[in-house]
C-alpha positions as CSV (number, residue, x, y, z in Angstrom):
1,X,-45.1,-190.9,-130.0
2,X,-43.5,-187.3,-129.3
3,X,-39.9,-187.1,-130.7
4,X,-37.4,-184.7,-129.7
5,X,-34.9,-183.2,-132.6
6,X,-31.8,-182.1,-131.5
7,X,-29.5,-179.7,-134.0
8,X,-25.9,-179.5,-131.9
9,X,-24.0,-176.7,-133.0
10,X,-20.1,-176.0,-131.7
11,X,-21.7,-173.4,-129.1
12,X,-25.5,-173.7,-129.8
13,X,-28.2,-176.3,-129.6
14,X,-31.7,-176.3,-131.1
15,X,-34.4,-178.0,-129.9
16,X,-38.1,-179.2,-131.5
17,X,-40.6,-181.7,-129.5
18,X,-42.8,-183.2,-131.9
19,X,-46.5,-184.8,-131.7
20,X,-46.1,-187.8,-134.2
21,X,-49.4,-188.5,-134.0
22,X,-50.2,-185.0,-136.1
23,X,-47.3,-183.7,-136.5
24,X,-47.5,-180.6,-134.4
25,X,-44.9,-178.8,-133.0
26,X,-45.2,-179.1,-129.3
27,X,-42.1,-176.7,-127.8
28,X,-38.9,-175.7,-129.3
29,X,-36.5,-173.1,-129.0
30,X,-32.8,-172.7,-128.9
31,X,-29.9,-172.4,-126.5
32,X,-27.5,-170.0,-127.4
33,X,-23.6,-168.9,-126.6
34,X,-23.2,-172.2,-124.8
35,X,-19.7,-172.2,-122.7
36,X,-19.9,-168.7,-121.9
37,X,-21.0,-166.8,-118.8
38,X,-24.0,-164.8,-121.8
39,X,-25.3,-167.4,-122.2
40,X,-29.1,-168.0,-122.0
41,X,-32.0,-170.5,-123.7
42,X,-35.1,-169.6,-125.6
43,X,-38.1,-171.8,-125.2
44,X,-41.4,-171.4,-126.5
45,X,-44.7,-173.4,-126.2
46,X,-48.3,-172.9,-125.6
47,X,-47.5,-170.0,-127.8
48,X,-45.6,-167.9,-125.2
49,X,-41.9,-167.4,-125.5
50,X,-39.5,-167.8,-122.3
51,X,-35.8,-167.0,-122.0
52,X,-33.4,-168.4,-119.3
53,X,-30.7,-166.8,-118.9
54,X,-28.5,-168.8,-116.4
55,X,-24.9,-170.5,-117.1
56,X,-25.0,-173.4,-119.5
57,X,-21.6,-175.2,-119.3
58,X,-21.6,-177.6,-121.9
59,X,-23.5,-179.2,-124.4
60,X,-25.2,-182.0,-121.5
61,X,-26.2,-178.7,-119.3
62,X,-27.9,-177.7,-122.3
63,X,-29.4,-180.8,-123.0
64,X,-30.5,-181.3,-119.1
65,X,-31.6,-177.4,-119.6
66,X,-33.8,-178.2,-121.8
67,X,-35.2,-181.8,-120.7
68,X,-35.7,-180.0,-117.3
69,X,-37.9,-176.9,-119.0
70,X,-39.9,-179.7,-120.6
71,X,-41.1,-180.9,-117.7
72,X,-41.8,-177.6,-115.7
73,X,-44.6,-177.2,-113.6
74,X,-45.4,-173.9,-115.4
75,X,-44.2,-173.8,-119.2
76,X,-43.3,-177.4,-119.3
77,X,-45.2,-179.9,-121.9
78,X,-44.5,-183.3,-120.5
79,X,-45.0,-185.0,-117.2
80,X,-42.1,-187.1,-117.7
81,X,-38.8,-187.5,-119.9
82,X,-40.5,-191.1,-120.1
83,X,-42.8,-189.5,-123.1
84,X,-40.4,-188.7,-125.4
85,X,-40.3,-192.0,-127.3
86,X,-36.7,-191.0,-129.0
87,X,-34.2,-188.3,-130.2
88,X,-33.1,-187.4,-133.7
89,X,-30.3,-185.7,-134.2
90,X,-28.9,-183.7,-137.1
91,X,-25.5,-185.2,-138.0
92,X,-23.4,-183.3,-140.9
93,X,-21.5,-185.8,-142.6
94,X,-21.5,-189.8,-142.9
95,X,-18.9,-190.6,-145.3
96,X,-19.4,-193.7,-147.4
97,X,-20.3,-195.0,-144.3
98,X,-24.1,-194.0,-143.9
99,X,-26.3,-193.7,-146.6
100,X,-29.3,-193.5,-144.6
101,X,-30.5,-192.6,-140.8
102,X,-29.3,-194.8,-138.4
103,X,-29.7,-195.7,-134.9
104,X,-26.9,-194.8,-132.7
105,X,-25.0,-197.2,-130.8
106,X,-21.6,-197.0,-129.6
107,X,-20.3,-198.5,-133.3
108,X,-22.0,-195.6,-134.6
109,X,-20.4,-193.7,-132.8
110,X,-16.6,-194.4,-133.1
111,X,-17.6,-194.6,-136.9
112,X,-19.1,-190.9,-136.4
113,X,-15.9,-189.6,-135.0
114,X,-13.2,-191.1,-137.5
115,X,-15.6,-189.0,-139.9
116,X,-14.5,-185.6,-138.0
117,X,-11.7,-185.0,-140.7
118,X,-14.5,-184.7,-142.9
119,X,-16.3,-182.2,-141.1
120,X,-14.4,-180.8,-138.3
121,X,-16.3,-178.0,-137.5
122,X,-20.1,-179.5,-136.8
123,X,-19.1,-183.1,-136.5
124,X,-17.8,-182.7,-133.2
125,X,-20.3,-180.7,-132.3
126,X,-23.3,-183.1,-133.1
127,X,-21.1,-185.4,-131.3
128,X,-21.5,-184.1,-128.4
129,X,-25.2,-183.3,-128.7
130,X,-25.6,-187.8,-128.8
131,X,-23.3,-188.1,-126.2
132,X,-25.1,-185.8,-123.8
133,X,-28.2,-187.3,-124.5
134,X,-27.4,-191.3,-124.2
135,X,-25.7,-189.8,-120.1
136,X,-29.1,-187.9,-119.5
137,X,-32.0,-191.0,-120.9
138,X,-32.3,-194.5,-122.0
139,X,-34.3,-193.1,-125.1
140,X,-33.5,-194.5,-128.8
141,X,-31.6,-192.1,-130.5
142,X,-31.4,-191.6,-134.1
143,X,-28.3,-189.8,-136.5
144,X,-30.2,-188.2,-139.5
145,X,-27.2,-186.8,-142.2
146,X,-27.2,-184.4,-144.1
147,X,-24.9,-185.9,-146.7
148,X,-27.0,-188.9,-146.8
149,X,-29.5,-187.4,-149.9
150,X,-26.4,-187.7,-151.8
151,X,-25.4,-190.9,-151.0
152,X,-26.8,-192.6,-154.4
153,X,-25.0,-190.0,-156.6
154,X,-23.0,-191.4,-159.6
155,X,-19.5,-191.8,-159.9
156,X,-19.1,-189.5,-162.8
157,X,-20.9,-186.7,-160.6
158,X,-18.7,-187.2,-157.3
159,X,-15.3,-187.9,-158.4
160,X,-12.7,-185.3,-158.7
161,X,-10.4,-185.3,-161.4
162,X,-6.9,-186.7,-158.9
163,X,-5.1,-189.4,-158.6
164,X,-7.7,-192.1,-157.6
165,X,-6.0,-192.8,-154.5
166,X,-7.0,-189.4,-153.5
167,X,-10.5,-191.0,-153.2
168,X,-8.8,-194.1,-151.9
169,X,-6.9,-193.3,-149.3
170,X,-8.1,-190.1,-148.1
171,X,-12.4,-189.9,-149.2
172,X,-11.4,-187.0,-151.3
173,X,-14.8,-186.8,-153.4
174,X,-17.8,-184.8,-153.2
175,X,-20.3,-185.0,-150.7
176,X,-22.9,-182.9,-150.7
177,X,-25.1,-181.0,-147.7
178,X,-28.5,-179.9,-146.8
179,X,-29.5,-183.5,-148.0
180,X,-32.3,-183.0,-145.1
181,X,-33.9,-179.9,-146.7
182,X,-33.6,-181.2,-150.4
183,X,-35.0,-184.1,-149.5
184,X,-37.9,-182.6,-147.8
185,X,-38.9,-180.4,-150.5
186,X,-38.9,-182.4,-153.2
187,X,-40.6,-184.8,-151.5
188,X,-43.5,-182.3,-150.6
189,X,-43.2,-181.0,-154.2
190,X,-44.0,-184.6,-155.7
191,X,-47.1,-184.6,-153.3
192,X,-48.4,-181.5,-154.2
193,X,-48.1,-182.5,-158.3
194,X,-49.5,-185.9,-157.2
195,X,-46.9,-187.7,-158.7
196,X,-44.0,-190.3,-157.1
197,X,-40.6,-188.3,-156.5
198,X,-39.4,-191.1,-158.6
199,X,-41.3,-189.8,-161.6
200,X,-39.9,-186.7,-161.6
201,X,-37.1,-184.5,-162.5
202,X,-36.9,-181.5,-159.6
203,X,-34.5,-179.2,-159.1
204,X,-34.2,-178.0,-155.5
205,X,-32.9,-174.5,-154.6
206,X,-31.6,-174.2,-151.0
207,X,-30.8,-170.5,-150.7
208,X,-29.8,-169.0,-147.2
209,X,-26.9,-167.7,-145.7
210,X,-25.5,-171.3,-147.0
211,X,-26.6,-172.4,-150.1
212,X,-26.9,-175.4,-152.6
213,X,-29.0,-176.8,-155.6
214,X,-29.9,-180.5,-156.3
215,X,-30.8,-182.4,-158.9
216,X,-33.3,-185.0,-157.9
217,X,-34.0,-187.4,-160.5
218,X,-35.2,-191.3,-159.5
219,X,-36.1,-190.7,-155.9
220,X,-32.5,-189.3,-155.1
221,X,-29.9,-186.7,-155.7
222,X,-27.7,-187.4,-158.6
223,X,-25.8,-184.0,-158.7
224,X,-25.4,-181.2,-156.0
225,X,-23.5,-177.7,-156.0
226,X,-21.5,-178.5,-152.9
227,X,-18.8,-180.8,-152.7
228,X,-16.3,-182.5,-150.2
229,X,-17.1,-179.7,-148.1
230,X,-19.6,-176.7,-147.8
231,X,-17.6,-173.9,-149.3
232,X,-17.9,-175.2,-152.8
233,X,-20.4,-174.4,-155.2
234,X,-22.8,-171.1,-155.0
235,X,-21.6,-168.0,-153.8
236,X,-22.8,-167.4,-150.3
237,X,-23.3,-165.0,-147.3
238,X,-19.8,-165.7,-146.5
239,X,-18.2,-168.3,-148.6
240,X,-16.8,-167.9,-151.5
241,X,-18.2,-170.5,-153.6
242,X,-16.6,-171.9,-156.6
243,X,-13.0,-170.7,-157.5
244,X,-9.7,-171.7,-159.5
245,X,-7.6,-173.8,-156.7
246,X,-4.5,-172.1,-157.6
247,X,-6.0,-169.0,-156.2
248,X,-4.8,-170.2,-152.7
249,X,-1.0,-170.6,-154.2
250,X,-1.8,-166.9,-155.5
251,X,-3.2,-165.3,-151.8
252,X,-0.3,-167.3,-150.1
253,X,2.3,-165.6,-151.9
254,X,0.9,-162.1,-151.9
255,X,0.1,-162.2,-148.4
256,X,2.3,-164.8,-146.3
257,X,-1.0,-166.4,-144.8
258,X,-1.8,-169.7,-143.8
259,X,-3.8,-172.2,-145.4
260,X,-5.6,-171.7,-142.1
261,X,-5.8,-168.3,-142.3
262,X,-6.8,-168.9,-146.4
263,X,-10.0,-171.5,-145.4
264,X,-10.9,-168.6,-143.0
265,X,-10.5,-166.0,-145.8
266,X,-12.8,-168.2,-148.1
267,X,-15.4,-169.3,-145.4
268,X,-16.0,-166.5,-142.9
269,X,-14.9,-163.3,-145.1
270,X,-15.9,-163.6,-148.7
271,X,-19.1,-164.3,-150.5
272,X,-21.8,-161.4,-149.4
273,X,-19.6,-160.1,-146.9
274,X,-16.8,-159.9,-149.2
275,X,-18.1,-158.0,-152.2
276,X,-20.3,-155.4,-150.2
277,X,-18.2,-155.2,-147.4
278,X,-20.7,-154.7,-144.5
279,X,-23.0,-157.8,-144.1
280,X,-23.9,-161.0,-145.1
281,X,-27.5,-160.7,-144.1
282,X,-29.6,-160.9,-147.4
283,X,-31.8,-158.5,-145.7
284,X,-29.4,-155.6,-144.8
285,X,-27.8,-156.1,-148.3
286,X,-31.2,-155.2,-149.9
287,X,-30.6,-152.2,-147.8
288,X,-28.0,-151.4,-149.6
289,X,-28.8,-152.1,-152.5
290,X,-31.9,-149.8,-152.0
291,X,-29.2,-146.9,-151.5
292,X,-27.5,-147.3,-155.1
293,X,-25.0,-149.3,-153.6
294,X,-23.5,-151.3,-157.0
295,X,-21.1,-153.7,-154.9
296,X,-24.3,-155.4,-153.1
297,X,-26.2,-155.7,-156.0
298,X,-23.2,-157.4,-157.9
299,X,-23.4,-159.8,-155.2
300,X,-27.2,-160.7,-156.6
301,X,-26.6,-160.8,-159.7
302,X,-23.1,-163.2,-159.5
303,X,-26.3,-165.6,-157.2
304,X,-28.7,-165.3,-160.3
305,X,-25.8,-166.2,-162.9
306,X,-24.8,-169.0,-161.1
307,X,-28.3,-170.3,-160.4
308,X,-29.1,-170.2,-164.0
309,X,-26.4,-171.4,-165.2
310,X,-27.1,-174.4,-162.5
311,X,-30.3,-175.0,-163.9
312,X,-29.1,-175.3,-167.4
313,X,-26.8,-177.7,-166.3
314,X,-28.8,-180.1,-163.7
315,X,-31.4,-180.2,-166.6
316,X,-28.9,-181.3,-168.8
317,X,-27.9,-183.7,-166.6
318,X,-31.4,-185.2,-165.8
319,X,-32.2,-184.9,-169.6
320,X,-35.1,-182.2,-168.6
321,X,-36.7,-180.8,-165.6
322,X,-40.5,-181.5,-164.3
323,X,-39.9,-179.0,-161.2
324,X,-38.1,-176.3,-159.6
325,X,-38.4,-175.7,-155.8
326,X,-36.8,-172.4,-154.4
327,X,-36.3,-172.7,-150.1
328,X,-34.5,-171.6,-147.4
329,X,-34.5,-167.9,-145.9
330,X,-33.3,-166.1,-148.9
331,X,-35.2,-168.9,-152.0
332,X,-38.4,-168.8,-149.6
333,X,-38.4,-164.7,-149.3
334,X,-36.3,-163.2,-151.7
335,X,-39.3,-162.2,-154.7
336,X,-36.3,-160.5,-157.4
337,X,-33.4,-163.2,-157.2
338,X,-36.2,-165.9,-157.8
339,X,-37.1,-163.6,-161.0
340,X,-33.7,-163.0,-162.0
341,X,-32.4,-166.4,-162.2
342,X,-35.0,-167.8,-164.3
343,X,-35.2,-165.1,-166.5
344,X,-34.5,-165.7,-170.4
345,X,-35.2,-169.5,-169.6
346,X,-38.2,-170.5,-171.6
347,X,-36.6,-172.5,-173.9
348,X,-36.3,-175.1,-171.6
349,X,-40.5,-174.4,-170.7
350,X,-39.2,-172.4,-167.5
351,X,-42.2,-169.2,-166.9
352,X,-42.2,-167.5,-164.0
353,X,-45.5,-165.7,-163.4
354,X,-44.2,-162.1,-161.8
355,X,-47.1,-161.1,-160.6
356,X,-48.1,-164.3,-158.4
357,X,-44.0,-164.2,-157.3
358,X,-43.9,-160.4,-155.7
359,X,-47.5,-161.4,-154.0
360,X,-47.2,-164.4,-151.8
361,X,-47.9,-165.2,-148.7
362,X,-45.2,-165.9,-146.4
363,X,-44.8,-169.0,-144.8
364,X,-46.9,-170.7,-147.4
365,X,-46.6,-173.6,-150.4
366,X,-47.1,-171.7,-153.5
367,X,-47.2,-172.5,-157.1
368,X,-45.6,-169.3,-159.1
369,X,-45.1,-171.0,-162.6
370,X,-48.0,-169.3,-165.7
371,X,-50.4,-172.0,-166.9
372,X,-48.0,-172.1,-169.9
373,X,-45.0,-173.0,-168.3
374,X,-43.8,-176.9,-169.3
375,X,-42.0,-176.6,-165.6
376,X,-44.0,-176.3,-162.3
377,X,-41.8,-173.6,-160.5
378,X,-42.7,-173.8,-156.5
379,X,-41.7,-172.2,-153.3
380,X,-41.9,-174.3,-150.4
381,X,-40.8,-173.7,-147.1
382,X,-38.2,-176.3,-145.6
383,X,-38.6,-178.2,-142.6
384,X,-35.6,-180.4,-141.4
385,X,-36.8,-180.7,-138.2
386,X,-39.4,-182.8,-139.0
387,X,-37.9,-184.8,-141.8
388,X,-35.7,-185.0,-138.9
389,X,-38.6,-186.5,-136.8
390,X,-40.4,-188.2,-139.6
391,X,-37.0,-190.9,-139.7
392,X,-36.8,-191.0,-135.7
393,X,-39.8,-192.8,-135.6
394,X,-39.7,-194.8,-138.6
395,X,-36.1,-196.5,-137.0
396,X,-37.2,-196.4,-133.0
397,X,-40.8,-198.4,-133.6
């Protein structure tokens, strides 16, 4: 069965067609800048990248872009939309609601957009990515969550400490994201050590311009750095991460602003961005870092601290640790903050082996922990694409 993934963003789409039958990536590519007269699609296949650069409305242009290039006489991979067996889509958040995939129907649905409080910048978004896609084919279609990792987390681990009817009344509690991508690499981690996941005690290390940790302990998450919403937890390209809540009573009164204009502060203009004052690329800050410049290397060093001391906790809270798994752009890439933050941590059996760290080759599933080290340390690429893919078929056989 091929199976399309669809990731909507609020002016964006990805796209990946999948071969089921070996998991190969068929075609994929993105359309970017949707809504705007820029804006243009990339599409590669056959190993030859295309971009089309005409006027893409809305979400279903995108969506009928991209069916359309699919089937093209020239770069196309299908004969007919008829091959595509169904369509998962990346959904951000399912409340209480979902604690697995589902298949969309028109109950799923209304119950995805009551959840748009919860997550009112991607929600609607993906939204819109389903919608397009149940006008334009008759294909099964599939909401994968991102929260839904999380789901089986204990009370003691989600609650906040407010009046219950906080949780009640308004789902105040924490949530959790990049369920998709912890999931996926702790899965693949539990292969590779030849053990069930539900053996094992893994920590999971999502770093990339967002960025969470998880502690996966019986098969599921039973702690995670972000909460109700993404900006808790790590510090991050532009989020600030953790921080006293009366620091928004604090920036009010000095400055006048909004708690709109506050979220923005926290979300789009601190983290990376905020301490170096330039970028929020990992890359560029390395740059600067490389020039003696101290504010972007406190920026790394605040991300080690707070991995460590995230490590110390979540194998506390799993009562040990039989894996770590660094991912993502910066955790798959990034040679010295994998170092730094597990530096000074073999009392808990944690040994990095330096030289097998700085030397790897990209792109690949590596083993960088000495023959000494209690605690397999691994870096594994993600793929939520086709964890994606891998629950579209098992709910649209």
């Amino acid at each position: 069965m091929k199976i399309l993934v669809l990731n909507a963003g609020s002016s964006s789409l990805k796209y990946q067609l999948f071969d089921m039958n070996d998991r190969s990536v068929i075609a994929k590519g993105n359309c970017e800048k949707i809504g705007l007269p820029t804006s243009f699609m990339k599409y590669k296949a056959h190993g030859k990248e295309v971009i089309f650069t005409e006027e893409i409305k809305n979400h279903s242009d995108a969506i009928e872009l991209v069916l359309k290039t699919l089937q093209d006489k020239e770069v196309g991979v299908i004969m007919d939309i008829a091959e595509i067996g169904a369509i998962g889509h990346r959904v951000v958040h399912g409340g209480e609601i979902y604690k697995d995939s589902v298949l969309i129907d028109d109950t799923v649905l209304n119950n995805l957009e009551s959840l748009i409080p919860l997550a009112p910048l991607h929600q609607p978004a993906n939204i819109k990515g389903i919608k397009a896609c149940k006008e334009l084919t008759d294909v099964p279609n599939v909401a994968v969550f991102d929260t839904a990792f999380h789901a089986k987390m204990p009370e003691c681990a989600y609650m906040y400490g407010l009046p219950y009817s906080a949780y009640t009344d308004w789902q105040i509690r924490k949530y959790g994201f990049h369920g998709t991508s912890h999931k996926y690499v702790s899965g693949r981690v539990a292969s590779i050590i030849g053990k069930p996941l539900e053996d094992l005690k893994v920590i999971t290390i999502h770093l990339g311009n967002g960025s969470s940790m998880t502690a996966v302990k019986d098969g599921h998450s039973i702690d995670t750095t972000m909460g109700m919403t993404p900006l808790d937890g790590l510090i991050m390209g532009t989020r600030s991460g953790n921080i006293d809540p009366s620091i928004i009573e604090y920036i009010n009164k000095k400055t006048g602003w909004s708690i709109e204009e506050i979220t923005n502060y926290l979300n789009k203009k601190s983290g990376m961005l905020g301490l170096n004052g330039k970028t929020s690329d990992m890359r560029e800050n390395n740059d600067l870092i490389a020039q003696g410049d101290k504010r972007a290397k406190l920026f790394l060093d605040i991300l080690a601290y707070q991995i460590k001391k995230y490590i110390g906790a979540f194998a506390a809270a799993m009562g040990g640790v039989d894996a770590i798994v660094f991912t993502g752009g910066i955790g798959e890439n990034q040679e010295d903050i994998r170092e730094m933050c597990l530096e000074g941590l073999d009392f808990l059996g944690i040994q990095i082996d330096k030289e097998k760290n700085w030397k790897l080759p990209r792109d690949t599933e590596q083993e960088i922990s000495l023959p000494s080290s209690k605690v397999k340390i691994y870096r594994i690429p993600t793929n939520e694409e086709l964890a994606i893919a891998e629950d579209t078929l098992r709910l649209s056989k």
